[in-house]
N, CA, C and O atoms as a CHARMM CRD file, in Angstrom:
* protein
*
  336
    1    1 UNK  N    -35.96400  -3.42500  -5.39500 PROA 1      0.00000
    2    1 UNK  CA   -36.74100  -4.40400  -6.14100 PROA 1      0.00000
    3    1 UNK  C    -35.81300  -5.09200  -7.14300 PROA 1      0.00000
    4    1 UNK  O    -35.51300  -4.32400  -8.05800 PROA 1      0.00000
    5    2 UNK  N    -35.29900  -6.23800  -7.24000 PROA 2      0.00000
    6    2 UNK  CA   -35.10600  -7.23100  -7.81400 PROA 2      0.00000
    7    2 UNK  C    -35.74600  -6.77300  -9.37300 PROA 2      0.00000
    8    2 UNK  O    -36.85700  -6.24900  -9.45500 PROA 2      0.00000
    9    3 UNK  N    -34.84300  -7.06100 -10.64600 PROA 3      0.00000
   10    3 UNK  CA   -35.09100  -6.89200 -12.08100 PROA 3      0.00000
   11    3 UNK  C    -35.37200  -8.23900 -12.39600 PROA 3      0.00000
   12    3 UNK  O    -34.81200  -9.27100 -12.02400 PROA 3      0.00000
   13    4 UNK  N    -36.33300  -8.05400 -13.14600 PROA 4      0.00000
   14    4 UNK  CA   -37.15700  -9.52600 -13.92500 PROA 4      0.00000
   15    4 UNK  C    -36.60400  -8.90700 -15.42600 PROA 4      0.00000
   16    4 UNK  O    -36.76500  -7.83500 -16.00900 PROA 4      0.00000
   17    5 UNK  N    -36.00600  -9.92800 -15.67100 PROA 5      0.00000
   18    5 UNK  CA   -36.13500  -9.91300 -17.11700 PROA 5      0.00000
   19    5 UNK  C    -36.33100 -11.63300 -17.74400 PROA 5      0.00000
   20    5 UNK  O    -36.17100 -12.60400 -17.00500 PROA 5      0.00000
   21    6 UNK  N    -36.74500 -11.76400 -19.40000 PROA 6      0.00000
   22    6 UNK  CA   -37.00100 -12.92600 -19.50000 PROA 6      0.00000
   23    6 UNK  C    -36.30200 -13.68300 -20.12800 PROA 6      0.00000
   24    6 UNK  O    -35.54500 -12.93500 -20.74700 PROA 6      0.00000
   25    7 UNK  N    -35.99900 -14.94500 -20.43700 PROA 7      0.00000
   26    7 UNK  CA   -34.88400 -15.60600 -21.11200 PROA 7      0.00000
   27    7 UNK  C    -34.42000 -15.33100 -22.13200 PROA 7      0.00000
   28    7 UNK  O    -33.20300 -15.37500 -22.31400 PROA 7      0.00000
   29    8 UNK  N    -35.19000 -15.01500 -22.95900 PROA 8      0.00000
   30    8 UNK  CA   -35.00100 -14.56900 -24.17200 PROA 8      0.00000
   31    8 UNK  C    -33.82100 -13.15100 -24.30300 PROA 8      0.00000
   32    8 UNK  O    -32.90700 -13.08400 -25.12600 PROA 8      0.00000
   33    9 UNK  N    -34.08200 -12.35000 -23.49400 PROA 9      0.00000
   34    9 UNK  CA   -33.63500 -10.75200 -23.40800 PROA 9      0.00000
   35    9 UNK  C    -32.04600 -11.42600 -22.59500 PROA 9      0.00000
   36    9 UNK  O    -30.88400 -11.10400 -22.84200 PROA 9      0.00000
   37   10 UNK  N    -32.49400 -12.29000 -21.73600 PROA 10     0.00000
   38   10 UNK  CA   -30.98100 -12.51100 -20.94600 PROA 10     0.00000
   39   10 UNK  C    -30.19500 -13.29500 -21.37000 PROA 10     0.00000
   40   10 UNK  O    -29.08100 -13.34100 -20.84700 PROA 10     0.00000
   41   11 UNK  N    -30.59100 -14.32600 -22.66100 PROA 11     0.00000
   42   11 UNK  CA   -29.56600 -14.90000 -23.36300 PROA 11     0.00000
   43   11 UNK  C    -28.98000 -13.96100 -24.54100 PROA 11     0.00000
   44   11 UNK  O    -27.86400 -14.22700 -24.98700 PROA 11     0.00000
   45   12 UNK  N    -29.87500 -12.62400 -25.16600 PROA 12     0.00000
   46   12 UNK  CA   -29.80500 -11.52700 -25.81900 PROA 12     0.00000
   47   12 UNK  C    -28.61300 -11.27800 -25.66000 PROA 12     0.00000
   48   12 UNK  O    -27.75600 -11.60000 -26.48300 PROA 12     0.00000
   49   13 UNK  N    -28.31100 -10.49800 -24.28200 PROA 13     0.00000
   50   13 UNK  CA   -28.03100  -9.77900 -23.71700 PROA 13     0.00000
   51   13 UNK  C    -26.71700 -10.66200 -22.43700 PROA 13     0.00000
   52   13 UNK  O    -26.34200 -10.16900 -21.37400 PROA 13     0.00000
   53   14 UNK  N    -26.43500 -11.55000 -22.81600 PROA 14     0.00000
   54   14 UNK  CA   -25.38200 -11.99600 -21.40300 PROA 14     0.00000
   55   14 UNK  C    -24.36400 -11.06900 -21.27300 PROA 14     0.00000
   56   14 UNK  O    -23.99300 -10.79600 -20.13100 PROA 14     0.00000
   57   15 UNK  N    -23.89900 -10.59300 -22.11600 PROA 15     0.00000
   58   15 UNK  CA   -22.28200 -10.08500 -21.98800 PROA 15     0.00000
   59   15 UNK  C    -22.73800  -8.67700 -21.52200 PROA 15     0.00000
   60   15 UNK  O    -21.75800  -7.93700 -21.44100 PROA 15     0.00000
   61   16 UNK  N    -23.61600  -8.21200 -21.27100 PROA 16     0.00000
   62   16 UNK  CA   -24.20000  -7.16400 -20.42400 PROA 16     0.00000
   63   16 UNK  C    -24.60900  -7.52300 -18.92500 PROA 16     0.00000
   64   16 UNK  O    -24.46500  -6.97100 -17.83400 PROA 16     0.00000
   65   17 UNK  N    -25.06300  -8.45600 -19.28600 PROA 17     0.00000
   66   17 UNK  CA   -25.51400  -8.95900 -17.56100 PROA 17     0.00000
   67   17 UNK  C    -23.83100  -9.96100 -16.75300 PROA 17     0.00000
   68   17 UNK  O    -23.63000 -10.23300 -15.57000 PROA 17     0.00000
   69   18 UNK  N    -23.10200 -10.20500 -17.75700 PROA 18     0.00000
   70   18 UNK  CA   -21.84800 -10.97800 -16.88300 PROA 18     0.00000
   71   18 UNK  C    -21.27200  -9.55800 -16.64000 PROA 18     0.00000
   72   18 UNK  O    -20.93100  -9.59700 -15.45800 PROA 18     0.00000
   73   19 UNK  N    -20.95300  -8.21000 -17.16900 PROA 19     0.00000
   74   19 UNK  CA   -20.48200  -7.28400 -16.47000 PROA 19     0.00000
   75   19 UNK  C    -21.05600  -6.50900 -15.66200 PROA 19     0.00000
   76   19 UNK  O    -20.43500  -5.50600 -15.31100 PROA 19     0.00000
   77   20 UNK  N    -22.20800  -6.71500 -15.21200 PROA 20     0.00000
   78   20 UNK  CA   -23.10700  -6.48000 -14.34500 PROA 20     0.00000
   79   20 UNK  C    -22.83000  -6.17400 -13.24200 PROA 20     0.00000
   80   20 UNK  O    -21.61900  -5.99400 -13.36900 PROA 20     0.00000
   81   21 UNK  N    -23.10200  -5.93100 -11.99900 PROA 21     0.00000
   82   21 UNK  CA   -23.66200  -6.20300 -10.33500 PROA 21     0.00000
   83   21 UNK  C    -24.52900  -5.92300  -9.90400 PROA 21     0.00000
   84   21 UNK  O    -24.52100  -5.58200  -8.72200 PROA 21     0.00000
   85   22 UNK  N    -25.90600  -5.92700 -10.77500 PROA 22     0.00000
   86   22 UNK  CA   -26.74000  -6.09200 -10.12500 PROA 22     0.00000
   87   22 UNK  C    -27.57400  -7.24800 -10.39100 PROA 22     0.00000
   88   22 UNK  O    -27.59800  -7.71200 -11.53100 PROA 22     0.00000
   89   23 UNK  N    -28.19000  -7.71100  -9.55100 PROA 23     0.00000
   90   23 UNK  CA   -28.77000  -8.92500  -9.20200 PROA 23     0.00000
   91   23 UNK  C    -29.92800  -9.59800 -10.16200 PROA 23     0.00000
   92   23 UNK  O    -30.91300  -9.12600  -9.59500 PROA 23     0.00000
   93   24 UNK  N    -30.36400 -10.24800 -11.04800 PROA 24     0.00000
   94   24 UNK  CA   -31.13700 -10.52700 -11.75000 PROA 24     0.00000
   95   24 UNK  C    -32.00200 -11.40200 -11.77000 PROA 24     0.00000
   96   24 UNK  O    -31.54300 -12.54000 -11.67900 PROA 24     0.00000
   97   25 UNK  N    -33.78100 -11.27200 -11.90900 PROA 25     0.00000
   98   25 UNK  CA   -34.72500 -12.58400 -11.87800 PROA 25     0.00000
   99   25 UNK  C    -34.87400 -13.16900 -13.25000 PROA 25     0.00000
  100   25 UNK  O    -35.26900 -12.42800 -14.15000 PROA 25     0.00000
  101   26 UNK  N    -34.63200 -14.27400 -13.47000 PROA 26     0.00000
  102   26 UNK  CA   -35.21800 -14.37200 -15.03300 PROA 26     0.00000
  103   26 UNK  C    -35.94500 -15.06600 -15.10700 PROA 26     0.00000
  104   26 UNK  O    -35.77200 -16.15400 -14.55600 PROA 26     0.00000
  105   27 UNK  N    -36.96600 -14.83500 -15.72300 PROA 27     0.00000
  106   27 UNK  CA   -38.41100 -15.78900 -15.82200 PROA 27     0.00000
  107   27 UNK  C    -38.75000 -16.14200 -17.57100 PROA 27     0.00000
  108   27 UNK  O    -38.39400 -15.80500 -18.70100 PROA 27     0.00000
  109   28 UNK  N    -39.55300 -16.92300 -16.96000 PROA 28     0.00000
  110   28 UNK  CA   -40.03400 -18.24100 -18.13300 PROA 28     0.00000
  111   28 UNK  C    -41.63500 -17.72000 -18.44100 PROA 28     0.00000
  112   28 UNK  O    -42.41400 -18.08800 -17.56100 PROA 28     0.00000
  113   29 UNK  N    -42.26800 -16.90500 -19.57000 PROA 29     0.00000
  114   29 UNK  CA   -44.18700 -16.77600 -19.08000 PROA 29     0.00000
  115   29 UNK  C    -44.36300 -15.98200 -18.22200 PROA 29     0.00000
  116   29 UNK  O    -45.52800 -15.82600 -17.85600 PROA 29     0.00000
  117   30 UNK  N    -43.59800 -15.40900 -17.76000 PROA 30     0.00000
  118   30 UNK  CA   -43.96200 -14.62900 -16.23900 PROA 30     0.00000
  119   30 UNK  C    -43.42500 -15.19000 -14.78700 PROA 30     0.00000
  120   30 UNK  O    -43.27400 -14.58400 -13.72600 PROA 30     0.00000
  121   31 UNK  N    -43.28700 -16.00200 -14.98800 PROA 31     0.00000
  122   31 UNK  CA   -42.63100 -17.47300 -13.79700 PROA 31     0.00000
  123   31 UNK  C    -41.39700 -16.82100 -13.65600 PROA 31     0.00000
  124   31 UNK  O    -41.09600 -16.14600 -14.64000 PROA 31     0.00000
  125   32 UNK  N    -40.54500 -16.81700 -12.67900 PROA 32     0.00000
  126   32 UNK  CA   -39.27300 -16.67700 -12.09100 PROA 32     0.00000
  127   32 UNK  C    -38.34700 -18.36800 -11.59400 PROA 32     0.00000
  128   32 UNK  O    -38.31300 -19.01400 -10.54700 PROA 32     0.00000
  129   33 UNK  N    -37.72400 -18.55000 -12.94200 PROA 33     0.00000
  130   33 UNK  CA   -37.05800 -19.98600 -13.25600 PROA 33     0.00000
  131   33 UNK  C    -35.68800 -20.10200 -12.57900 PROA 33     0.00000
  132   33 UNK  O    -35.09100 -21.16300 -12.39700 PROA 33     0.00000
  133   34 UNK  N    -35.19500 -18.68400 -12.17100 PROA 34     0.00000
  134   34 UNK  CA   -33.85300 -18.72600 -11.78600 PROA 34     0.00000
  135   34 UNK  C    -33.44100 -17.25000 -11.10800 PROA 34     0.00000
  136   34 UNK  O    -34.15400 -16.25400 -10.98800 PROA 34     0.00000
  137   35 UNK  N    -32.26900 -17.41500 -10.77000 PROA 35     0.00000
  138   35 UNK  CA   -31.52200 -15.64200 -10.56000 PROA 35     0.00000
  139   35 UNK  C    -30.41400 -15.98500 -10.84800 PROA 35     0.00000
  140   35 UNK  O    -29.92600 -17.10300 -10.67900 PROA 35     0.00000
  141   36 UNK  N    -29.72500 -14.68200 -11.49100 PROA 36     0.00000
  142   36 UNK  CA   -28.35700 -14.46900 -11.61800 PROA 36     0.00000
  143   36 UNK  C    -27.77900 -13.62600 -10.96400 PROA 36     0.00000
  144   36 UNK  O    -28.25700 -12.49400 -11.04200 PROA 36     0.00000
  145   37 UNK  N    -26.49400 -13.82900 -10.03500 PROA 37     0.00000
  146   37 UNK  CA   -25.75500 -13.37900  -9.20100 PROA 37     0.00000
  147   37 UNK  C    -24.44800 -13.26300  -9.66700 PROA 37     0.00000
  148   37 UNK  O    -23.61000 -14.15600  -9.54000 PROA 37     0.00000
  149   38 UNK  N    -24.16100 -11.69700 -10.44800 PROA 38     0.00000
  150   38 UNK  CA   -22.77100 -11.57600 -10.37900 PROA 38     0.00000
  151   38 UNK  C    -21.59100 -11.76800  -9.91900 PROA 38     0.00000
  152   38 UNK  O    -21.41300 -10.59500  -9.59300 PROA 38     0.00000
  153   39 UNK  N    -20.69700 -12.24300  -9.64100 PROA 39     0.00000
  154   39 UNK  CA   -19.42300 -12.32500  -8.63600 PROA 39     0.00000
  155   39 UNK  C    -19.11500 -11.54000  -8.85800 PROA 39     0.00000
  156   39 UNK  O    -19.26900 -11.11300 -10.00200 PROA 39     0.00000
  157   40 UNK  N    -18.44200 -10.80200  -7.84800 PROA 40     0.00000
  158   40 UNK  CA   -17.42700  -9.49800  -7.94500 PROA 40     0.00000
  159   40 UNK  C    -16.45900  -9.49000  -8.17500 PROA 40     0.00000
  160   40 UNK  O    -15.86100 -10.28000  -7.44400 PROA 40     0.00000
  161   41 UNK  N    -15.74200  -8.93400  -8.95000 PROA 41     0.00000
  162   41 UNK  CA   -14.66900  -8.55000  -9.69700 PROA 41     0.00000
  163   41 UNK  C    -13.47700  -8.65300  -8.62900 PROA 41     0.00000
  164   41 UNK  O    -13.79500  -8.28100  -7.50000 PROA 41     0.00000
  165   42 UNK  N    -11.88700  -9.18400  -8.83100 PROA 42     0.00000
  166   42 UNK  CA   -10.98700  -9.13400  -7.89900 PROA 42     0.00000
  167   42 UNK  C    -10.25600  -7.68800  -7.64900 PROA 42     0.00000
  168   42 UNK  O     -9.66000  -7.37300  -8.67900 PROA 42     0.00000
  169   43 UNK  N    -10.14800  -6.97400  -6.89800 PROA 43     0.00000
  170   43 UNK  CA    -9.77900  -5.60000  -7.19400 PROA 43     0.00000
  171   43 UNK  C     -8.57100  -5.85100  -7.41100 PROA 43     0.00000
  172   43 UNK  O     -7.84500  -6.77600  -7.04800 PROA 43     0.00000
  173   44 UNK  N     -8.33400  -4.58400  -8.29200 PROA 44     0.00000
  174   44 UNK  CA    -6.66100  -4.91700  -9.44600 PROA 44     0.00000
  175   44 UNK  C     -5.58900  -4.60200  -8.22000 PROA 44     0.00000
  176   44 UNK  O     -6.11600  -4.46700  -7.11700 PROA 44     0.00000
  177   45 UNK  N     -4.35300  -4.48900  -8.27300 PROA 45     0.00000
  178   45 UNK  CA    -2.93000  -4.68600  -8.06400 PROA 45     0.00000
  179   45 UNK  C     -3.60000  -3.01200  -7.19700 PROA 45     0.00000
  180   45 UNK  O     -3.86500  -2.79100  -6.01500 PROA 45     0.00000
  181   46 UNK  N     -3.68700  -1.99000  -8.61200 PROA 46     0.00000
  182   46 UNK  CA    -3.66100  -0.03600  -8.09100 PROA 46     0.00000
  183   46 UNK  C     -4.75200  -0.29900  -7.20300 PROA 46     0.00000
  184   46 UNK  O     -4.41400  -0.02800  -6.05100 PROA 46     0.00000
  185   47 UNK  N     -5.87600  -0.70200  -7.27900 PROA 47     0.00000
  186   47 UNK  CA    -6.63200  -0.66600  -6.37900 PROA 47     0.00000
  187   47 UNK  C     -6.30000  -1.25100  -4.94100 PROA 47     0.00000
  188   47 UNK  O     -6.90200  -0.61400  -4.07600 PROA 47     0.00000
  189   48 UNK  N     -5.72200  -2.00800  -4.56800 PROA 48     0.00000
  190   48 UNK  CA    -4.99000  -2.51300  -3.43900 PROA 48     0.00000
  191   48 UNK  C     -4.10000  -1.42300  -2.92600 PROA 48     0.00000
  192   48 UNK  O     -3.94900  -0.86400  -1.84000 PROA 48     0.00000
  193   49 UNK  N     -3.57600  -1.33700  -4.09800 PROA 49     0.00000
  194   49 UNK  CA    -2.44600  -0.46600  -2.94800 PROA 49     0.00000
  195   49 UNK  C     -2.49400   1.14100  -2.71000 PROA 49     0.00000
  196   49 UNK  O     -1.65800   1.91100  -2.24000 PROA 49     0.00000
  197   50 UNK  N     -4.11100   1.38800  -3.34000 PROA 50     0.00000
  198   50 UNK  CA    -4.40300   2.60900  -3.47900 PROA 50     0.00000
  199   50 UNK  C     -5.22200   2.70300  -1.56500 PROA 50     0.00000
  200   50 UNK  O     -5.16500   3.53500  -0.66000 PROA 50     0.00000
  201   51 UNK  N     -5.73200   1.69300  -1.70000 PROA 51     0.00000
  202   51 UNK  CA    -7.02200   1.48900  -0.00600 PROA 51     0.00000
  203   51 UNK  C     -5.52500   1.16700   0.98900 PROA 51     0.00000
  204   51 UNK  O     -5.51300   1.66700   2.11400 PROA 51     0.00000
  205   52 UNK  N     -4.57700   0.52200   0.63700 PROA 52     0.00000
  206   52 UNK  CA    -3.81900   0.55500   1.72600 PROA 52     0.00000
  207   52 UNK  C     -2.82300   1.79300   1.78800 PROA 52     0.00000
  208   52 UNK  O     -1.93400   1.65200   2.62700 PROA 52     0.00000
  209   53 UNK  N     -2.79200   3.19700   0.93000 PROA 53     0.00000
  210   53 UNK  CA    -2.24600   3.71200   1.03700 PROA 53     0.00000
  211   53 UNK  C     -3.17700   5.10800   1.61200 PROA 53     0.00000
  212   53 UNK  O     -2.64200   6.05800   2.18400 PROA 53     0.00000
  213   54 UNK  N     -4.54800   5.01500   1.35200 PROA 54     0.00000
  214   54 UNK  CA    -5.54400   5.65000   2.28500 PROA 54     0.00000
  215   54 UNK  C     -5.45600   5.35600   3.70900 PROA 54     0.00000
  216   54 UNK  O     -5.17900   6.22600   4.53500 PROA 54     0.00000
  217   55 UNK  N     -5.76300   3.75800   4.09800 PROA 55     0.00000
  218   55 UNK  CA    -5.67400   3.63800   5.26400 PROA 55     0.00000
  219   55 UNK  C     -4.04200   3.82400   6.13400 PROA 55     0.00000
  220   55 UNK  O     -4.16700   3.63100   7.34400 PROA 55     0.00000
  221   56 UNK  N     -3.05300   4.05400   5.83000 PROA 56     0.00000
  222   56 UNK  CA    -1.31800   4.72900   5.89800 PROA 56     0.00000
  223   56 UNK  C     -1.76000   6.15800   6.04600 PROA 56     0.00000
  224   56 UNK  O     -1.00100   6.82600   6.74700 PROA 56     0.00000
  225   57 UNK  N     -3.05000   6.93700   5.44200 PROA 57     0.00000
  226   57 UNK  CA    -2.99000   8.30500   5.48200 PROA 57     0.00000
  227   57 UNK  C     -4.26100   8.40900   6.47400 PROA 57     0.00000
  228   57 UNK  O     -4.68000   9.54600   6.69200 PROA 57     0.00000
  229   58 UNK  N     -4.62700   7.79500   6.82300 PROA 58     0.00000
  230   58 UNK  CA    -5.75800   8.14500   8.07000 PROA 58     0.00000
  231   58 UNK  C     -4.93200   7.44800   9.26300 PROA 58     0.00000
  232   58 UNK  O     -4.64700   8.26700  10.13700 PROA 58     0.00000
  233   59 UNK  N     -4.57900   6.43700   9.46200 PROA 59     0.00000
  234   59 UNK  CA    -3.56200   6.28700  10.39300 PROA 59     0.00000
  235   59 UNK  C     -2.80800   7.86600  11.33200 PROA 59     0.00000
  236   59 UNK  O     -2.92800   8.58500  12.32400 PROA 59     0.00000
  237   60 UNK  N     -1.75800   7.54100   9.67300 PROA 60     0.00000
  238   60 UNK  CA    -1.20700   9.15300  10.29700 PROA 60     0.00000
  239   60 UNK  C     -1.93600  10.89300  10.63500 PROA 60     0.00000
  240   60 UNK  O     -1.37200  11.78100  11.27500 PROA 60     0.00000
  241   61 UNK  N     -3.03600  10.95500  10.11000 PROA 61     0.00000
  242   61 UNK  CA    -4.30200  11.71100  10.35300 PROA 61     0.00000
  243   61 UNK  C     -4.27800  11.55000  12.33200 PROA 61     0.00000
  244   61 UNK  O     -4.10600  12.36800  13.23700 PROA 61     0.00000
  245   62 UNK  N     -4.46000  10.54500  12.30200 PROA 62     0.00000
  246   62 UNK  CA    -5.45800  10.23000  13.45500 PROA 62     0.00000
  247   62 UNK  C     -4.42700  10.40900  14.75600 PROA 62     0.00000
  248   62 UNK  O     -4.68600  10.79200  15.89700 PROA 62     0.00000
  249   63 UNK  N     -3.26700  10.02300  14.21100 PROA 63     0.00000
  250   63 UNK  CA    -2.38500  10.10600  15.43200 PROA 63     0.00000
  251   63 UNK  C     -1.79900  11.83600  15.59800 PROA 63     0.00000
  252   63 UNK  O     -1.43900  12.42400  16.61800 PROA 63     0.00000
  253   64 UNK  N     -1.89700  12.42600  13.88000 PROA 64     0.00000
  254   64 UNK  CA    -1.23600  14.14500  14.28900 PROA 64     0.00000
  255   64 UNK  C     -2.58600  14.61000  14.60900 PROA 64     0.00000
  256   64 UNK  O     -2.67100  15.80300  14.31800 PROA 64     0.00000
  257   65 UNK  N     -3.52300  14.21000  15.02600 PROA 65     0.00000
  258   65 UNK  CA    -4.27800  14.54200  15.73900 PROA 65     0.00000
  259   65 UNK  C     -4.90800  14.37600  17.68300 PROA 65     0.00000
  260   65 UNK  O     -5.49700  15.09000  18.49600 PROA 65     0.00000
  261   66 UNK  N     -4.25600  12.85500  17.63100 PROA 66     0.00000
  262   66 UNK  CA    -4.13100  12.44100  18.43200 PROA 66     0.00000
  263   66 UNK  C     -5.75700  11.49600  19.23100 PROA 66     0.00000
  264   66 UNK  O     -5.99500  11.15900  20.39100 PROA 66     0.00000
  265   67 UNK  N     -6.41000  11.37800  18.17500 PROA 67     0.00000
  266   67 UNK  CA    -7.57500  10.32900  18.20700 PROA 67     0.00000
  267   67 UNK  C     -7.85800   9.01400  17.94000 PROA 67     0.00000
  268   67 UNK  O     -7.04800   8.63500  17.09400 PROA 67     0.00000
  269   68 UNK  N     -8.49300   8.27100  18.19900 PROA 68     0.00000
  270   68 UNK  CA    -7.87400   6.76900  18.10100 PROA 68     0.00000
  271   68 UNK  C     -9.35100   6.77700  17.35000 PROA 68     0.00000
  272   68 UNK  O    -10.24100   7.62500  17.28900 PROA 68     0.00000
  273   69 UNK  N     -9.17300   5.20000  16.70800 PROA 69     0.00000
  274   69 UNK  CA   -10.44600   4.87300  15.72300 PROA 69     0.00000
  275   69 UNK  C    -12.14900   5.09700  16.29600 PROA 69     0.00000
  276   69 UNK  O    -13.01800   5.67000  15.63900 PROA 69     0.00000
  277   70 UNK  N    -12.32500   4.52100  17.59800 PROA 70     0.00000
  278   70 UNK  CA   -13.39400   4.70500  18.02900 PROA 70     0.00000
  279   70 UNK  C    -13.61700   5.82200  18.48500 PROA 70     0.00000
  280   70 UNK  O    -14.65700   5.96900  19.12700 PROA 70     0.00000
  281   71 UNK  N    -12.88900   6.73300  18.33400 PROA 71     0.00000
  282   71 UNK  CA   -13.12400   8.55100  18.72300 PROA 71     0.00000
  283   71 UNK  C    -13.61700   8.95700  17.11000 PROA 71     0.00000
  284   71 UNK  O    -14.78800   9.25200  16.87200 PROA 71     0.00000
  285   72 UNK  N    -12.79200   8.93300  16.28600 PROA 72     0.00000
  286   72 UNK  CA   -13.28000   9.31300  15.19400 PROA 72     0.00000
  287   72 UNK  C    -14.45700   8.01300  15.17100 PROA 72     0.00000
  288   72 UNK  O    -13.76200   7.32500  15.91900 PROA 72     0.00000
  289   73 UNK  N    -15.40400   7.31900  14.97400 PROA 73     0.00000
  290   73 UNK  CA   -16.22600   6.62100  15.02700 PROA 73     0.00000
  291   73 UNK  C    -17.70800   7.41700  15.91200 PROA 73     0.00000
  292   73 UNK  O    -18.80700   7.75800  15.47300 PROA 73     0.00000
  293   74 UNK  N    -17.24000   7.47500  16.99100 PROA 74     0.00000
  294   74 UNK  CA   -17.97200   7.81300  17.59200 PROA 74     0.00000
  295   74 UNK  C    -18.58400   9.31300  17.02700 PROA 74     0.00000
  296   74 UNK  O    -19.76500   9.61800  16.86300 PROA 74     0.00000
  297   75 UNK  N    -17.30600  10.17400  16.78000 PROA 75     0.00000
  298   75 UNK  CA   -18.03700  11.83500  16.01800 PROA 75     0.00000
  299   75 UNK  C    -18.57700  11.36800  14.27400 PROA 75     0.00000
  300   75 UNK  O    -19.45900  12.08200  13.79800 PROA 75     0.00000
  301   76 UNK  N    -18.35600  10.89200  13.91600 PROA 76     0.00000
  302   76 UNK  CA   -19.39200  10.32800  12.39100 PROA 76     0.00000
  303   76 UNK  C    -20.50300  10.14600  13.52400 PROA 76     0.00000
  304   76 UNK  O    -21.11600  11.15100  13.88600 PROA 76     0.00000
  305   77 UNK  N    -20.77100   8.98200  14.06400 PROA 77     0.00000
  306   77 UNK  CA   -21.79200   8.47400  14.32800 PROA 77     0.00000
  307   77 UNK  C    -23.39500  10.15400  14.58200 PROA 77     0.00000
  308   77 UNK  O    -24.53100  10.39400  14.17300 PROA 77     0.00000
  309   78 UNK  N    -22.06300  10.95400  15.73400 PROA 78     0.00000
  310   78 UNK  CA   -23.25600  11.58800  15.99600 PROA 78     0.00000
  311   78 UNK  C    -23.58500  12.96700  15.29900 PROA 78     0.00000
  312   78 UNK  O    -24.55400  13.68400  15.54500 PROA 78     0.00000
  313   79 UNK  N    -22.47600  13.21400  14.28100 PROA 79     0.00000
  314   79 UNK  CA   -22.69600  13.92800  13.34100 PROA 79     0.00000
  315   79 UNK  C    -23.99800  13.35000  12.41400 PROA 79     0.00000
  316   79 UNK  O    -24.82800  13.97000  11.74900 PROA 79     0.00000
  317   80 UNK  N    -23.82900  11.97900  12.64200 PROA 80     0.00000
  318   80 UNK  CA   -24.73600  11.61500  11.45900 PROA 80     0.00000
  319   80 UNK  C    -25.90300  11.88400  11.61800 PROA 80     0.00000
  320   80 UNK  O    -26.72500  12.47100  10.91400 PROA 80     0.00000
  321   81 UNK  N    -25.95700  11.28100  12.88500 PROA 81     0.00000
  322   81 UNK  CA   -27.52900  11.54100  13.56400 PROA 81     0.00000
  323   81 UNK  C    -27.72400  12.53900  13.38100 PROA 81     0.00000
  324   81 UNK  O    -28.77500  12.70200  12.76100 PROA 81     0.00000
  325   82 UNK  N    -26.97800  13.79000  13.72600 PROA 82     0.00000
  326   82 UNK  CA   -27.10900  15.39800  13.77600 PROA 82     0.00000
  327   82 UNK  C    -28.19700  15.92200  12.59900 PROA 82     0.00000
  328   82 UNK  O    -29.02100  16.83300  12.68100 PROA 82     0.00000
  329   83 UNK  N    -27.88400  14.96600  11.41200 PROA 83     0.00000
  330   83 UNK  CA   -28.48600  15.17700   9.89600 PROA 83     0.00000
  331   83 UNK  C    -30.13900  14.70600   9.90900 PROA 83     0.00000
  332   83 UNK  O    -31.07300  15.25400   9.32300 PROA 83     0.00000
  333   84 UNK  N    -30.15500  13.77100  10.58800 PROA 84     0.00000
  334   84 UNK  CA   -31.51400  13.01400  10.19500 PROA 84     0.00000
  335   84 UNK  C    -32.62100  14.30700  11.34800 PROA 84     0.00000
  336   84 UNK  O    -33.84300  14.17800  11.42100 PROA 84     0.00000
């Protein structure tokens, strides 16, 4: 469900809602006049080279194992199911 809040509280309050991500209704009386949609943040420099140094360690995972992506894909998948 989508957060209503009202102009008043969201001009209050911007520098809470610009660091935000979640999605916002803001209304006028009860009326819904607008939404605010965070942009997402650029991930920093460590964060880059932290996901490409995960995906360098599942790579090599996968091959001293000797499984290719849609093998490991496929056992999540039916593990998952296994749960529900």
């Amino acid at each position: 469900m989508l957060e209503k809040i009202g102009m008043g509280e969201f001009r209050d309050h911007l520098a809470k809602y610009l660091t935000s991500t979640t999605p916002i209704a803001v209304t006028c009386q009860g009326q819904t006049v607008g939404y605010f949609l965070p942009a997402r943040p650029e991930p920093s420099e460590a964060e880059i080279d932290g996901l490409k140094r995960a995906a360098e360690r599942l790579d090599a995972l996968l091959r001293e194992q000797g499984l290719s992506e849609d093998a490991l894909v496929r056992e999540f998948r039916q593990l998952r199911e296994g749960e529900r």
